[in-house]
N, C-alpha and C positions, 0 to 999 in steps of 0.2 A: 179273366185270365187270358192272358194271350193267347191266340188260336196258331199254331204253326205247326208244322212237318219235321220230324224229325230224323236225322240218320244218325245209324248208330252205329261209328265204329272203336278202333281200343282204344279206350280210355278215353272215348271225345262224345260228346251228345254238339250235334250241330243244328239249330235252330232257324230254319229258312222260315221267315215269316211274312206276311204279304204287306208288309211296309215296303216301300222304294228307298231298299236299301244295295249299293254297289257290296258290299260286303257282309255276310248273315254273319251275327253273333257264334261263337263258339263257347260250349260252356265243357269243362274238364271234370270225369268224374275219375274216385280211384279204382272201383271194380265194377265193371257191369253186372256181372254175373252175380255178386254181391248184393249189388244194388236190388235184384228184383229177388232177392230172395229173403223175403222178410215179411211170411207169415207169422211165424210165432213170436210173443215180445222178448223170449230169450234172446232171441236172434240182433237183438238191439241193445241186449248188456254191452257196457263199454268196460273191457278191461287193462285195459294199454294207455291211456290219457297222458298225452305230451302238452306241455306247454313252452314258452318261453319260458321262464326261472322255474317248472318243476316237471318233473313225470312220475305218475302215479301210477300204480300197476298191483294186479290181484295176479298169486302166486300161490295154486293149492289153499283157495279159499279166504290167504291171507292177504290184506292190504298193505304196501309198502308205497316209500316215496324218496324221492332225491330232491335236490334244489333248494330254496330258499325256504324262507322260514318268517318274514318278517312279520305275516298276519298270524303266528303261527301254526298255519295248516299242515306241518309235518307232524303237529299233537306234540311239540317239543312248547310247555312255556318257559322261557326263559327270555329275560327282561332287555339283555343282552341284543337279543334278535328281532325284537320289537321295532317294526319302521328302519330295518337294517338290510340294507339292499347288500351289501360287502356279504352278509354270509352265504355259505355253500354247503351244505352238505351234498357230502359227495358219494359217503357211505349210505345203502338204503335202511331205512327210518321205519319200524314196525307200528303202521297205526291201528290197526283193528284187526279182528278174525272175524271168521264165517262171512264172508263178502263177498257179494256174486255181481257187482255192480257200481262202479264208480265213475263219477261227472267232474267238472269244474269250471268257475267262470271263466273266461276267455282271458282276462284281465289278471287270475289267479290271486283276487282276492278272498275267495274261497271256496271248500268244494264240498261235497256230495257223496255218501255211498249206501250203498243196501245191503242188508245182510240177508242170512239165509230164512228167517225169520219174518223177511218183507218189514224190516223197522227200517224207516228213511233216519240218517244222522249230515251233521254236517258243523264244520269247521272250521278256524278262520278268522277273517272279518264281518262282521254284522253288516256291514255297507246297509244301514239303514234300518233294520229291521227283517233282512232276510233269514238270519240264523234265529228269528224269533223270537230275538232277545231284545232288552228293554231300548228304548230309541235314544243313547246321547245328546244333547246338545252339542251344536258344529260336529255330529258325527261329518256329515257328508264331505267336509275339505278334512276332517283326520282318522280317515278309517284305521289305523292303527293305534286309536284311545279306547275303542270297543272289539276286541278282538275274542277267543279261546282258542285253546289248546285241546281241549277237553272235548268229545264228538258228543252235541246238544243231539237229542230225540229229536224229530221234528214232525215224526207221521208217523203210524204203525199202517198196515194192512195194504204196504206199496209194492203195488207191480213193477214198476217201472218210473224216473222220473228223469228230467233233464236240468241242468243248471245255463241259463242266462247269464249276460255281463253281471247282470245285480237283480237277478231274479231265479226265481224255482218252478218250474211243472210238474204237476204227479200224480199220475195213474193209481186209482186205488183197488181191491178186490171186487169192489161192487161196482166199478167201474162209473166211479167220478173222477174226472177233472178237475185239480185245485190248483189256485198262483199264486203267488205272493212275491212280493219284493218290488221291483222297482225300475217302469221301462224309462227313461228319459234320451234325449235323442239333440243334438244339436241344431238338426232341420226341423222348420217348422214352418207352417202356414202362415199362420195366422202370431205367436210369439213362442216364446218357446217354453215348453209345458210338461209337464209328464205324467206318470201312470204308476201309480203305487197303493200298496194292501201290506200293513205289516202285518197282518191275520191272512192265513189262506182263505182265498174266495173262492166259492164254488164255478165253474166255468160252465162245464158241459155234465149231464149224465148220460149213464149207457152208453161207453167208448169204448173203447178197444187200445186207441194210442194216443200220444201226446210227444209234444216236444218244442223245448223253448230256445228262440234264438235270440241272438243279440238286442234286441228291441221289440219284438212280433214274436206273439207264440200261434199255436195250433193244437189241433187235436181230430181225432178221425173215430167216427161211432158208432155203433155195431151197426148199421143201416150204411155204411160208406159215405158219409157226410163229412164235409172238412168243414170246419168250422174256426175260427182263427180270433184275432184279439191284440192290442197295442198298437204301435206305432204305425200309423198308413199313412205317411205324408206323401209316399211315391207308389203310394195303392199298392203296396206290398203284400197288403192283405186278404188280395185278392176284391176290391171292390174299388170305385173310382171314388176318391177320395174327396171328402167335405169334412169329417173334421183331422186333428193331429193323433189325436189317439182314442180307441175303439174302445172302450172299459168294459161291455158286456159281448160274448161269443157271441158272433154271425155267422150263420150258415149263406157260406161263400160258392159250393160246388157241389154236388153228388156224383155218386159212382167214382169212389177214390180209394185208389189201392194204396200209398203211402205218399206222405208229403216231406219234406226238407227246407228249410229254411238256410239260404245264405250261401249252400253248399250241397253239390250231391256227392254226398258220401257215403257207402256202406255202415259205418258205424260213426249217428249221429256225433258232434262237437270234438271227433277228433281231428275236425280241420286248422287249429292254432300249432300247426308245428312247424318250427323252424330249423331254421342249421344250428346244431350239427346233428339233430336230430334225423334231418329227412330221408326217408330210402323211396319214398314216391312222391318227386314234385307236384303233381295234382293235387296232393292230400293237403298242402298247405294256403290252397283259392279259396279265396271266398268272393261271393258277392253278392255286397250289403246292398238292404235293401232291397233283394230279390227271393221271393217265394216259388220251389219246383215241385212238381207234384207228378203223380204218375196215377192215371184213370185205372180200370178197371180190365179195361181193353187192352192195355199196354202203354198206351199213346205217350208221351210226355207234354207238359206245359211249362210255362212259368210268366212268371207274372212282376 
């Protein structure tokens, strides 16, 4: 991990690092105060989720949704809306009760939520094998031929989980780490390759957190161990890079108070929001490719 200094002021982490650089990297967060205040994994429910084509939001327990529909992730099937970029709902869309936790991919092929109950469900597009369901033929160029409506089970006994472009993280009671679905990435070393489990695979045990980005996940365990996994062509994973993607967890760091992928944000993957969504420019940065973490100490890094 890069070793640098950090100053902190609103809304900016500034990165002075001892490379011979005329101008230090700036990196944008949306709340600091936020940002370090995330002990408990309630404190990481996402209940607000914007995207491009939809925003999802928990309302007294209940889950709703606006926007598009073509994978059907509003829980609307209808045959009409299939692979149909023109529709809109514009009226919010009752998808579930008792929901204390809602994700989705970046890409809003599909999403994610928990109930009170800790049962993981999820909706959508199968993109491959993510929603657990059976793998099509040529899914991967028509994700719109394997789609539901219908919220598939896909875990019980979940604390907490995260959705990737075309993948899932998730914290369970006994505190296992499990993943599934599908990193692939356009950069590559050596050709271009990817990372896939249509079954969840065991990652880490004895954790505390997790959380999956674009390409690269992570996860932090009860000892403060970060330990990470997928895509490291630009050592994102916190190690210098020798292959394209990491299939089994490495413990990359100790003494780690929380990590973030892509973006430092208070409330992980709600950084896909756009106009005319935005009321905090920051909240819509990202930068791929890039893992941030925060020690024990306070300190920040990133890598």
């Amino acid at each position: 991990l890069c070793c640098c200094v950090i100053v902190k002021t609103q809304n900016v982490f500034s990165y002075f690092t001892n490379y011979n650089k005329e101008t230090p990297p700036i990196y944008y967060s949306d709340d600091i105060d936020l940002l370090e205040n995330n002990d408990a994994i309630e404190s990481h429910y996402i209940t607000d989720r914007l995207l491009p084509g939809n925003h999802f939001y928990i309302k007294d327990h209940t889950l709703w949704g606006l926007g598009q529909n073509q994978y059907w992730q509003l829980g609307i099937e209808k045959e009409i809306d299939r692979n149909n970029l023109s529709t809109c709902y514009t009226t919010p869309v009752k998808i579930a009760e008792n929901v204390i936790h809602v994700d989705a991919s970046c890409n809003g092929n599909f999403m994610i939520f928990l109930t009170t109950d800790h049962k993981l469900y999820g909706l959508g597009a199968n993109t491959e094998g993510v929603l657990l369901q059976p793998v099509q033929e040529f899914e991967q160029n028509n994700y719109h031929k394997n789609i539901t409506g219908t919220p598939v089970l896909l875990m019980e006994n979940v604390l907490f989980a995260s959705a990737g472009r075309e993948s899932i993280s998730a914290l369970t009671e006994s505190g296992d780490v499990w993943w599934w679905g599908k990193f692939q990435s356009t950069s590559a070393t050596n050709k271009i390759s990817k990372m896939q489990s249509t079954s969840p695979k065991l990652m880490i045990s004895n954790a505390r957190y997790t959380v999956c980005g674009i390409d690269f996940a992570a996860a932090i365990d009860q000892n403060n161990n970060l330990w990470t996994w997928g895509n490291n062509v630009f050592g994102q994973c916190g190690i210098t890079p020798s292959v394209d993607y990491i299939s089994d967890a490495i413990k990359v760091q100790e003494q780690i108070n929380m990590v973030w992928p892509e973006s430092l944000t208070s409330k992980q993957n709600t950084k896909a929001v756009h106009p005319p969504y935005d009321t905090n420019p920051y909240e819509s940065i990202i930068y791929p490719y890039t893992l941030f973490i925060q020690k024990e100490n306070g300190d920040y890094f990133a890598c």
